[in-house]
Backbone bond lengths (Angstrom), bond angles and torsions (degrees), N, CA, C in turn:
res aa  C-N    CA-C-N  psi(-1)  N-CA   C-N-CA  omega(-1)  CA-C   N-CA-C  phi
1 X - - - 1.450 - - 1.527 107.98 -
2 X 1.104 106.68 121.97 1.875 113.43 165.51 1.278 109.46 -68.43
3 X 1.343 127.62 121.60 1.658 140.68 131.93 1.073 134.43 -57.87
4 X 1.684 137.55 148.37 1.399 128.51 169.54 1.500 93.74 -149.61
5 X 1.615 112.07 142.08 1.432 113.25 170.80 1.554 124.96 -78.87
6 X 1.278 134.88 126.39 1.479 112.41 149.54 1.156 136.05 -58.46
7 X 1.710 125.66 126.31 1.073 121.01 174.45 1.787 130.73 -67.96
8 X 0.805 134.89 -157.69 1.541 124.17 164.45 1.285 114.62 -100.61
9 X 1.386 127.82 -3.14 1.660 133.04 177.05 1.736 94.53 -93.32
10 X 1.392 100.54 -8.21 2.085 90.25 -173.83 1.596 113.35 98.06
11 X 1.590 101.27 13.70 1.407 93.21 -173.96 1.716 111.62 -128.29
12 X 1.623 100.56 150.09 1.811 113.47 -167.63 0.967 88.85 -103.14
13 X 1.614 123.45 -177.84 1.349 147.57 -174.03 1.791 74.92 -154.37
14 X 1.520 94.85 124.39 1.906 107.11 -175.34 1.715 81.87 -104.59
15 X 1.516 91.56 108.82 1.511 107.32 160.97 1.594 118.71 -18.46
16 X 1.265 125.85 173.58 1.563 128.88 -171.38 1.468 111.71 -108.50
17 X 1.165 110.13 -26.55 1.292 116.98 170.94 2.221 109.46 -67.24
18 X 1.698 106.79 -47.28 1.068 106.57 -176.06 1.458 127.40 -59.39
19 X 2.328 105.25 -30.48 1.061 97.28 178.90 1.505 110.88 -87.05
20 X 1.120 112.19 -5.65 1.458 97.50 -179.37 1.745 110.23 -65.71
21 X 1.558 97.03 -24.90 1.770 91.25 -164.46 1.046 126.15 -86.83
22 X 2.089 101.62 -12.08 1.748 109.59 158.51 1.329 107.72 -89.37
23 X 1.143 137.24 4.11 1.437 127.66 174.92 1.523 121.55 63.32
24 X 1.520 100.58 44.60 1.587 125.06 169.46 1.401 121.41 -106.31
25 X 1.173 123.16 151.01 1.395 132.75 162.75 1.419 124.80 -122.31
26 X 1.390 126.61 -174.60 1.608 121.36 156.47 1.110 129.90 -33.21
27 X 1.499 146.96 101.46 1.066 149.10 152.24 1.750 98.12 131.22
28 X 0.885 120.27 -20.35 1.357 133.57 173.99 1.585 97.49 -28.63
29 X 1.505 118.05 163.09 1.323 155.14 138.58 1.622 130.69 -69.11
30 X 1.076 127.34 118.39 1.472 134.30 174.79 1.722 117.95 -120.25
31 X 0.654 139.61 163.01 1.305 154.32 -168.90 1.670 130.06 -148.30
32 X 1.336 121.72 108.85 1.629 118.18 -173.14 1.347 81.45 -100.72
33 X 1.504 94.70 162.95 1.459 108.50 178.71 1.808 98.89 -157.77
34 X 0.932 98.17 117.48 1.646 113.96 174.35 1.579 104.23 -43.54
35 X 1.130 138.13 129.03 1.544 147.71 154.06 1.447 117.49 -99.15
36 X 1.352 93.94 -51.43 1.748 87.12 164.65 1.572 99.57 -161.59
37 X 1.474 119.22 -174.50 1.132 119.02 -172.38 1.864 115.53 -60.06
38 X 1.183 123.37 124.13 1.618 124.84 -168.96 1.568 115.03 66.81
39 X 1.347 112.10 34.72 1.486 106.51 -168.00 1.960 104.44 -153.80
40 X 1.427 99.37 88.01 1.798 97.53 175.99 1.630 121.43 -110.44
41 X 1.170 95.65 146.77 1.539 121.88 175.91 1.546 109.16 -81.18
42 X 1.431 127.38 119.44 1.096 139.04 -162.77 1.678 90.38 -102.38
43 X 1.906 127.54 117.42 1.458 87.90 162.21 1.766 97.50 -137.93
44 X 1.137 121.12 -170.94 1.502 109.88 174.80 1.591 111.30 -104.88
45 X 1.326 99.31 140.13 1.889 119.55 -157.62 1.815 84.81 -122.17
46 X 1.923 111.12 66.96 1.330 105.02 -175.92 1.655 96.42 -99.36
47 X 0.863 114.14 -31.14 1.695 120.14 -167.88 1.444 122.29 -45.23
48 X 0.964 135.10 132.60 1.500 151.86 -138.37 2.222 77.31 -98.41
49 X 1.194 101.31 159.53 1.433 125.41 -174.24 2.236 88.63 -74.69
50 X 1.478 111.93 -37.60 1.336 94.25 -153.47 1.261 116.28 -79.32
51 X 1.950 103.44 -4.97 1.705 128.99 179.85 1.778 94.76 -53.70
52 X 1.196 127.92 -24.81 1.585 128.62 -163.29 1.734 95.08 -75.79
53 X 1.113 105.67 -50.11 1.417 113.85 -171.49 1.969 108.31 -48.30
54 X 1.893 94.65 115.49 0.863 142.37 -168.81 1.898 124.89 77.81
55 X 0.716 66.33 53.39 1.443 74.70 -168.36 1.791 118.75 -95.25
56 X 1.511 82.18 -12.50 1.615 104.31 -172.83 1.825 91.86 -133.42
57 X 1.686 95.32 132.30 1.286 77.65 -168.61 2.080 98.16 -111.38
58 X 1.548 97.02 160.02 1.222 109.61 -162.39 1.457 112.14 -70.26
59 X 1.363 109.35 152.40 1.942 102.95 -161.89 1.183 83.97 -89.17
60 X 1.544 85.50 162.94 1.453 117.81 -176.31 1.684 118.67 -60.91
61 X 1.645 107.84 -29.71 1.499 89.18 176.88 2.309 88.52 -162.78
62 X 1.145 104.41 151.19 1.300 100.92 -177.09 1.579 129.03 -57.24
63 X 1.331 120.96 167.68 1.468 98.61 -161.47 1.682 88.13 -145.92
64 X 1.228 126.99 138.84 1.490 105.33 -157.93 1.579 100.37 -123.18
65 X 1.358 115.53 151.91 1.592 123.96 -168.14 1.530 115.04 -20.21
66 X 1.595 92.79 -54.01 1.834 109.51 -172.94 1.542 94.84 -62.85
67 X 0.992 140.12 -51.19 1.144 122.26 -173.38 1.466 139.49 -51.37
68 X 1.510 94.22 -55.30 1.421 127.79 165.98 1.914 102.40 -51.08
69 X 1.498 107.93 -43.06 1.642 92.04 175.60 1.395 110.09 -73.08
70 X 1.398 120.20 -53.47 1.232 105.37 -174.50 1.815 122.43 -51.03
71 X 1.375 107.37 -37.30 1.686 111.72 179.37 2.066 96.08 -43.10
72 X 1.664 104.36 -55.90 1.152 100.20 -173.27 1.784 125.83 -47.93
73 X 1.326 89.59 -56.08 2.004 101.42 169.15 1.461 116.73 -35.25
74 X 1.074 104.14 -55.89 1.334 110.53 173.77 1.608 138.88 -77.67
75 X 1.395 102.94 -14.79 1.838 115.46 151.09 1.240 107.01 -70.40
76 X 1.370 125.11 -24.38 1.601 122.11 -144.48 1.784 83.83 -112.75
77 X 1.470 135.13 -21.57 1.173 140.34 172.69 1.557 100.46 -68.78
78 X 1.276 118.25 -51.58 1.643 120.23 -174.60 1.461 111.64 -78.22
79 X 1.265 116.24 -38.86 1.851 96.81 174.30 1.486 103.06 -67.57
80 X 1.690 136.37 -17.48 1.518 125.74 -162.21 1.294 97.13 -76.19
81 X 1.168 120.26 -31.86 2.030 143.25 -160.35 1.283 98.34 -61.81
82 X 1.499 101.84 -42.24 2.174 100.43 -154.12 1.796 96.70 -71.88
């Protein structure tokens, strides 16, 4: 098992073995993530913003403000109805 101390400012030094095994360096990004209560997932948050790109895929054909409001009016007409 790897150890790391807390300092008194709140700060670790992530062992060398650990960063090698998330595949971080200096200046890098990390990420905790709650799993359950007293229990976090350490992972690396290295990926550049443009890694997202496509990830969502582009609609099939444009859909224009007026439309999109009216779709809304009219959801918002049927939940007032029930």
């Amino acid at each position: 098992m790897t150890t790391a101390t807390l300092t008194s400012k709140g700060q670790v030094t992530i062992p060398a073995v650990v960063r090698s095994g998330l595949g971080v360096g200096t200046g890098d990004r990390i990420e905790f993530i709650e799993i359950a209560p007293g229990r976090y997932e350490v992972i690396a948050a290295t990926l550049p913003v443009t890694a997202l790109k496509g990830l969502v895929a582009k609609p099939r054909h444009a859909v224009s403000i007026e439309t999109m409001n009216a779709a809304v009016r009219q959801r918002a007409a049927k939940a007032l109805a029930k």
